[in-house]
C-alpha positions as CSV (number, residue, x, y, z in Angstrom):
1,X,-12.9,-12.8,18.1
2,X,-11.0,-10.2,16.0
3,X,-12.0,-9.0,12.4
4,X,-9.0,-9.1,10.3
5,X,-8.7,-6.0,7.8
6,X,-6.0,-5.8,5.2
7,X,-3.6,-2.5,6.0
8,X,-2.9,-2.9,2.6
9,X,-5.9,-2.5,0.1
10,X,-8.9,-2.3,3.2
11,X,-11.0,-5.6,2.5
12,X,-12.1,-7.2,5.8
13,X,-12.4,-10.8,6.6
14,X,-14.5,-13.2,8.9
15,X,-13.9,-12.8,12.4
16,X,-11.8,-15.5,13.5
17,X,-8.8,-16.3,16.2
18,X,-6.2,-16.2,13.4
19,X,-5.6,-14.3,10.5
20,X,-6.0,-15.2,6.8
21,X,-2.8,-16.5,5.4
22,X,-2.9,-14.0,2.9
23,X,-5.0,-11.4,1.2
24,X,-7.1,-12.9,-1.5
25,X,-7.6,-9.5,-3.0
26,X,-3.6,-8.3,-3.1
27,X,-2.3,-12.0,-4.0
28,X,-4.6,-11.6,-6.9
29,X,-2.0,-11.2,-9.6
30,X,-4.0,-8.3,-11.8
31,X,-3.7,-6.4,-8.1
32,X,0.6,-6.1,-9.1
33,X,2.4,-4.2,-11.7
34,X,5.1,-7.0,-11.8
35,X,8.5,-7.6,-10.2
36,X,10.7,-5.0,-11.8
37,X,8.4,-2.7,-12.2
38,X,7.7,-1.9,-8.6
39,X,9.8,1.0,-8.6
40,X,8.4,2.4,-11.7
41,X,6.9,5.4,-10.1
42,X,9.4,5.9,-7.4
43,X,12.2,5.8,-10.5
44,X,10.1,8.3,-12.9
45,X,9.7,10.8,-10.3
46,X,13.2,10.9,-8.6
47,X,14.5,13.1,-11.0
48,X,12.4,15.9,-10.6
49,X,12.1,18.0,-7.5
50,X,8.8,18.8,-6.3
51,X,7.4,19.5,-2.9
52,X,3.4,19.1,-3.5
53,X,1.4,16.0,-4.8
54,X,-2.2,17.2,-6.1
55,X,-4.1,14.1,-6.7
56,X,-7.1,13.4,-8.7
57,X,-10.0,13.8,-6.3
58,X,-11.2,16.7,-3.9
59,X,-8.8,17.5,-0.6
60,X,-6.7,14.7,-1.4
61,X,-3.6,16.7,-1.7
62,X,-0.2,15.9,0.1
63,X,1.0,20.0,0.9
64,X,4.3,18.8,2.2
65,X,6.8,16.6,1.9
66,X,5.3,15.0,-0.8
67,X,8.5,13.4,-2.3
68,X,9.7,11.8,0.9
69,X,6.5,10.6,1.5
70,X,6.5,9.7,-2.2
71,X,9.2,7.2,-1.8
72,X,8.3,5.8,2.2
73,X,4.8,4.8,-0.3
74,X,7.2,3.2,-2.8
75,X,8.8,1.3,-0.4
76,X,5.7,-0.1,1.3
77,X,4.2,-1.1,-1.6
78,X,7.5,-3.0,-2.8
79,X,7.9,-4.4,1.2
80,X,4.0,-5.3,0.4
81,X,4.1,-7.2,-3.1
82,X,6.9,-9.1,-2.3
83,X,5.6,-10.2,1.6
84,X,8.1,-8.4,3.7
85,X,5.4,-6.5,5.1
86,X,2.8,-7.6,7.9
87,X,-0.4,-7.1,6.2
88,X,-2.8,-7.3,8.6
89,X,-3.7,-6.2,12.0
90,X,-6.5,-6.7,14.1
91,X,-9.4,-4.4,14.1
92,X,-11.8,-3.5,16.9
93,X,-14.8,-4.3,15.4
């Protein structure tokens, strides 16, 4: 059977023929900023122009492209929260 591991925030369940119905850990409402505020990031950032994300642990620094990839992030998290995105996929365990 297939262990079922959220693409989304990592936890794994149970193995079992069928996925969850959902994530208990992402449907958990503290997990959300809130509809509206989804694009909160995306919609600070847009104005400025920048090239390089520096984040706030070692080697965890996007060199390139940092604003596309900036937004595609944005974008999955929105497709994510409201359950237009497929959340899980099997893992070979």
């Amino acid at each position: 059977m297939p262990a079922f591991i959220c693409t989304t925030c990592g936890c794994q369940y149970p193995n079992t023929e069928a996925p969850p119905a959902g994530c208990l850990i992402c449907k958990d409402d503290r997990q959300s900023v809130g509809p509206g505020l989804d694009h909160a990031a995306g919609d600070a950032l847009e104005p400025w122009p920048f090239e390089t994300i520096y984040g706030g642990w070692w080697d965890r620094v996007i060199p390139q492209r940092a604003k596309m990839m900036m937004t595609a992030s944005v974008e999955q998290y929105v497709e994510a929260v409201t359950g237009s995105l497929e959340i899980f996929e099997s893992a070979i365990v």
